[in-house]
N, CA, C and O atoms as a GROMACS GRO file, in nm:
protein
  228
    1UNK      N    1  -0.613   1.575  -1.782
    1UNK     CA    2  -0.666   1.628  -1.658
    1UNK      C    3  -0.815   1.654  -1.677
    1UNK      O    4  -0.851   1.701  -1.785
    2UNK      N    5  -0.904   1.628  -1.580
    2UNK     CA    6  -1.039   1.620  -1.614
    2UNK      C    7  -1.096   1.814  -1.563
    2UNK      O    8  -1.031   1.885  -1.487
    3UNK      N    9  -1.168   1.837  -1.603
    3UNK     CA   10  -1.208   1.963  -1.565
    3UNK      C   11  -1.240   2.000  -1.447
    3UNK      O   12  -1.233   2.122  -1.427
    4UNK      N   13  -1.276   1.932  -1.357
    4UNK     CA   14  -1.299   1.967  -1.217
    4UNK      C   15  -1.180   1.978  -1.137
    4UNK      O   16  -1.174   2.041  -1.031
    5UNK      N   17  -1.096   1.923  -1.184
    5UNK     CA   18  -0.936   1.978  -1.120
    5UNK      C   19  -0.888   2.042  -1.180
    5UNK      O   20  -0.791   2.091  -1.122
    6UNK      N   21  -0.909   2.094  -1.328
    6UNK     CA   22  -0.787   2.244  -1.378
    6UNK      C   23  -0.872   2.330  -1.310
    6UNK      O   24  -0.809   2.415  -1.246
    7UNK      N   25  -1.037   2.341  -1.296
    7UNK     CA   26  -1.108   2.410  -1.213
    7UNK      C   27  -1.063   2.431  -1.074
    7UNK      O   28  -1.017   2.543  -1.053
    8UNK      N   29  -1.065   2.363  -0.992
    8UNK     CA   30  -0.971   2.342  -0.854
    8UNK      C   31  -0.866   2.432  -0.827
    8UNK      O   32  -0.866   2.523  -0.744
    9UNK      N   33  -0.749   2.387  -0.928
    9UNK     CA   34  -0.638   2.462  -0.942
    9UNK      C   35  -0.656   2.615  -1.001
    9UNK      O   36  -0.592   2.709  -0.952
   10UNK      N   37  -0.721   2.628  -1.078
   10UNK     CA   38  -0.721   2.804  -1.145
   10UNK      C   39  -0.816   2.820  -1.022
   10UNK      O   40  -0.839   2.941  -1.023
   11UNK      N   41  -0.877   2.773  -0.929
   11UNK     CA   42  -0.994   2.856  -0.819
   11UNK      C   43  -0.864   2.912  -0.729
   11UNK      O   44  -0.825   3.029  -0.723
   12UNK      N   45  -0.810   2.797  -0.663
   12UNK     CA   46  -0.749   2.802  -0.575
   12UNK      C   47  -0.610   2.856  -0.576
   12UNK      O   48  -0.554   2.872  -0.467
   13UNK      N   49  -0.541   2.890  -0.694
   13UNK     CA   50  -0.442   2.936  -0.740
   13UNK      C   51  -0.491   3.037  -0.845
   13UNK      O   52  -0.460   2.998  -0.957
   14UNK      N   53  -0.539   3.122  -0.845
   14UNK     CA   54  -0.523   3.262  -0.952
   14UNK      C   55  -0.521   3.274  -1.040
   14UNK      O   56  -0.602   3.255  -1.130
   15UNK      N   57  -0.339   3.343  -1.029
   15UNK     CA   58  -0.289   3.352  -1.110
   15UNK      C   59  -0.116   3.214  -1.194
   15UNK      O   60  -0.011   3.233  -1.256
   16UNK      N   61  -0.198   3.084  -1.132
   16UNK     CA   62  -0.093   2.972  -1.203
   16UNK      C   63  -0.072   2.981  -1.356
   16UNK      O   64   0.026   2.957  -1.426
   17UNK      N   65  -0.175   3.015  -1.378
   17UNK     CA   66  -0.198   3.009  -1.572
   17UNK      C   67  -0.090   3.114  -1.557
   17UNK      O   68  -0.002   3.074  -1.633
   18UNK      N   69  -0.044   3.241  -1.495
   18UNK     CA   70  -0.011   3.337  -1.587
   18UNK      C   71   0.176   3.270  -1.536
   18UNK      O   72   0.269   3.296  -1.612
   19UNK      N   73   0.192   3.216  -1.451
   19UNK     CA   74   0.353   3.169  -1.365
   19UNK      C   75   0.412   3.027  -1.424
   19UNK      O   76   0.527   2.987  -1.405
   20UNK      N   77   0.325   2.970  -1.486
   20UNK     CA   78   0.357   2.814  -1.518
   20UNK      C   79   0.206   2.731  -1.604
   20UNK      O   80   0.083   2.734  -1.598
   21UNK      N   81   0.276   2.688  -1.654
   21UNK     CA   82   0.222   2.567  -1.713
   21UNK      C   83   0.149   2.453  -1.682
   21UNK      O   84   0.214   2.348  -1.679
   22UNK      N   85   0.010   2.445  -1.655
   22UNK     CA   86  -0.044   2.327  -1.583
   22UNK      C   87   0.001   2.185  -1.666
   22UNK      O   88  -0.060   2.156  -1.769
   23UNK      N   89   0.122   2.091  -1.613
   23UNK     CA   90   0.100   1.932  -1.633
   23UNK      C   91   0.000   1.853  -1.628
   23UNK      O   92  -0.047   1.850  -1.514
   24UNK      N   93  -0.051   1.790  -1.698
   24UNK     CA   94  -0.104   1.666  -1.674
   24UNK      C   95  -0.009   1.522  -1.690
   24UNK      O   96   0.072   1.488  -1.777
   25UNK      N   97  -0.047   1.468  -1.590
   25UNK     CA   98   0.079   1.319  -1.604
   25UNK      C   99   0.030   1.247  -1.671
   25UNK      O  100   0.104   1.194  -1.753
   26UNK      N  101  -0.112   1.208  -1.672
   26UNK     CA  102  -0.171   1.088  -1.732
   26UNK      C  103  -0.140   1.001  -1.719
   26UNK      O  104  -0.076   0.925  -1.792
   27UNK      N  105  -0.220   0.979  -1.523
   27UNK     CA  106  -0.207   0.861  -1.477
   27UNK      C  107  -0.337   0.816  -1.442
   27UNK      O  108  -0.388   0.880  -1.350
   28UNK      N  109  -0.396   0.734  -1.483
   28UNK     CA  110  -0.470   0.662  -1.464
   28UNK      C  111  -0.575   0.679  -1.319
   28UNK      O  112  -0.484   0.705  -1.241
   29UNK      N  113  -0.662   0.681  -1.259
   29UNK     CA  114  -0.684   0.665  -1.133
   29UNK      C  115  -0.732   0.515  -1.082
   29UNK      O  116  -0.850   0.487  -1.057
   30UNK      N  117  -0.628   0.429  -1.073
   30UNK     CA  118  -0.675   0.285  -1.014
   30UNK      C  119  -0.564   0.277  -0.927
   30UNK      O  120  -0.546   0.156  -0.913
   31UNK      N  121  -0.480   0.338  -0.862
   31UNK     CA  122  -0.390   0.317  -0.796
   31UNK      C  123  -0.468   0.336  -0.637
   31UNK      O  124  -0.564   0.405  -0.601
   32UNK      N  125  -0.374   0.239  -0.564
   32UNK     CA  126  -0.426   0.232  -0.383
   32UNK      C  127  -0.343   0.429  -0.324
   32UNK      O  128  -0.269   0.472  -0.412
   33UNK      N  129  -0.354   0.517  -0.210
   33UNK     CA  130  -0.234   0.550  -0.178
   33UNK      C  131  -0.127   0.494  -0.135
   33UNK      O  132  -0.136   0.400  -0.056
   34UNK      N  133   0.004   0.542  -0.181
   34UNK     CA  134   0.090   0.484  -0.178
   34UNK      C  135   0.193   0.307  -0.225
   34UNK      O  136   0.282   0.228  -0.193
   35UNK      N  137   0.064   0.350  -0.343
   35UNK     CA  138   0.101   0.202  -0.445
   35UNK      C  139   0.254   0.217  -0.458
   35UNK      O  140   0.306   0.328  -0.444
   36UNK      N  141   0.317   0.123  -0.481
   36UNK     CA  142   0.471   0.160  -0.532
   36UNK      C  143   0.457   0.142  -0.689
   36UNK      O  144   0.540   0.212  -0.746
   37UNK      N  145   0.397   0.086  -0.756
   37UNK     CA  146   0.380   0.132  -0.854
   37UNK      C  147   0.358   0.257  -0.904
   37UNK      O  148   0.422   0.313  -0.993
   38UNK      N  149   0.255   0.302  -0.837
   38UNK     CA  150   0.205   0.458  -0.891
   38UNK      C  151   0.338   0.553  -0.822
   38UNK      O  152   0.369   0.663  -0.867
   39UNK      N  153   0.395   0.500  -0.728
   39UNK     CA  154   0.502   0.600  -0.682
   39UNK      C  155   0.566   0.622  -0.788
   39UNK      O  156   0.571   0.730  -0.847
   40UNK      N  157   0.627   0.506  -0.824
   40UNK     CA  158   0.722   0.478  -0.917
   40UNK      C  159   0.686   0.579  -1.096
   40UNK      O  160   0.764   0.620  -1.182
   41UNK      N  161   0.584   0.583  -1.086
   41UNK     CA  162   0.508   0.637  -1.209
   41UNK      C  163   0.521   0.768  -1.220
   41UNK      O  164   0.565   0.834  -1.314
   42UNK      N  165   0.478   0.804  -1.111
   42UNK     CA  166   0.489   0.919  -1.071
   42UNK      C  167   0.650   1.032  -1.033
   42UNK      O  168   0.679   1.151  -1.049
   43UNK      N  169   0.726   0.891  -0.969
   43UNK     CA  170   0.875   0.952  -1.021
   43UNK      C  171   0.878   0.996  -1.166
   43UNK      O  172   0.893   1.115  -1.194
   44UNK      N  173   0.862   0.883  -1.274
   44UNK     CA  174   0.940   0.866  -1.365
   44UNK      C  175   0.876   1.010  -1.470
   44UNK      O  176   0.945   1.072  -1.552
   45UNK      N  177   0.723   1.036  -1.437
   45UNK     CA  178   0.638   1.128  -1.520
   45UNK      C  179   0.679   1.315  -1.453
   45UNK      O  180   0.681   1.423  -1.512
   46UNK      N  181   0.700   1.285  -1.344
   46UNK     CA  182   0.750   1.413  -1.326
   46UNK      C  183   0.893   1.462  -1.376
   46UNK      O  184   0.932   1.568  -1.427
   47UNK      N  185   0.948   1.357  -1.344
   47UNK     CA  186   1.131   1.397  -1.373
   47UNK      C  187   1.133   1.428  -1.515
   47UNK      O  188   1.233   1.482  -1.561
   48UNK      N  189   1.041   1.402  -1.584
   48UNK     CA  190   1.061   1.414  -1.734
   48UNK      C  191   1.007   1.584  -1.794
   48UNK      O  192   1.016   1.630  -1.908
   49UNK      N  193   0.947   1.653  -1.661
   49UNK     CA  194   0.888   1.765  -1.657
   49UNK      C  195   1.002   1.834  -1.569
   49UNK      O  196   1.050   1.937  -1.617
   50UNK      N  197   1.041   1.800  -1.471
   50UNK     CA  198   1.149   1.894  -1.359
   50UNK      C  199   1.248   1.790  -1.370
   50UNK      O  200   1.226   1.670  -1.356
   51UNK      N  201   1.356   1.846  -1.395
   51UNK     CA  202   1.452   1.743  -1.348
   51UNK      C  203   1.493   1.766  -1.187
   51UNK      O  204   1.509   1.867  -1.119
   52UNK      N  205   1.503   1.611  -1.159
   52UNK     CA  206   1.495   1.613  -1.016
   52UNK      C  207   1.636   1.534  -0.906
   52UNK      O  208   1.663   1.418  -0.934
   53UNK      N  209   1.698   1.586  -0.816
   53UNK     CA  210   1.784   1.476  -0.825
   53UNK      C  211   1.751   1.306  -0.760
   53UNK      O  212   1.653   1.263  -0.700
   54UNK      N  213   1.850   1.252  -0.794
   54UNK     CA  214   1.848   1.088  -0.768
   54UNK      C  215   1.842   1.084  -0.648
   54UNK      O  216   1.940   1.132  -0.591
   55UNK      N  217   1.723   1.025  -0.554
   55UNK     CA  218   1.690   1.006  -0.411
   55UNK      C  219   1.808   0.892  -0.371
   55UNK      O  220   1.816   0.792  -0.442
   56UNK      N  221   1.905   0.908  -0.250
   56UNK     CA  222   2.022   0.801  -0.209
   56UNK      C  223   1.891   0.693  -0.170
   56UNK      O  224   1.780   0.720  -0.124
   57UNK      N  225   1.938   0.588  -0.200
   57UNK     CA  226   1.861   0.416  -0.209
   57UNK      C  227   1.923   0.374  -0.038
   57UNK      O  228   1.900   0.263   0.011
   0.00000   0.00000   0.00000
């Protein structure tokens, strides 16, 4: 995570440091919005942090 966004987040959120754990996914930024790739990435990098349930297909 680059510093101008843990900055962001501790401005705009407080006290997050003291409730949770800031993630970083370490994803890249070359994705379009709503790449299905990066969706997909983004499933797979969070669930490994929250487990989440299986979206019905």
């Amino acid at each position: 995570m680059e510093r101008p966004q843990r900055s962001y987040i501790e401005t705009h959120f407080e006290n997050i440091s003291q409730v949770t754990k800031i993630q970083c996914l370490w994803i890249p930024d070359i994705y379009e919005k709503m790449d299905p790739e990066l969706l997909n990435l983004l499933d797979k990098r969070v669930r490994k942090i929250i487990p989440l349930p299986v979206a019905d297909q």
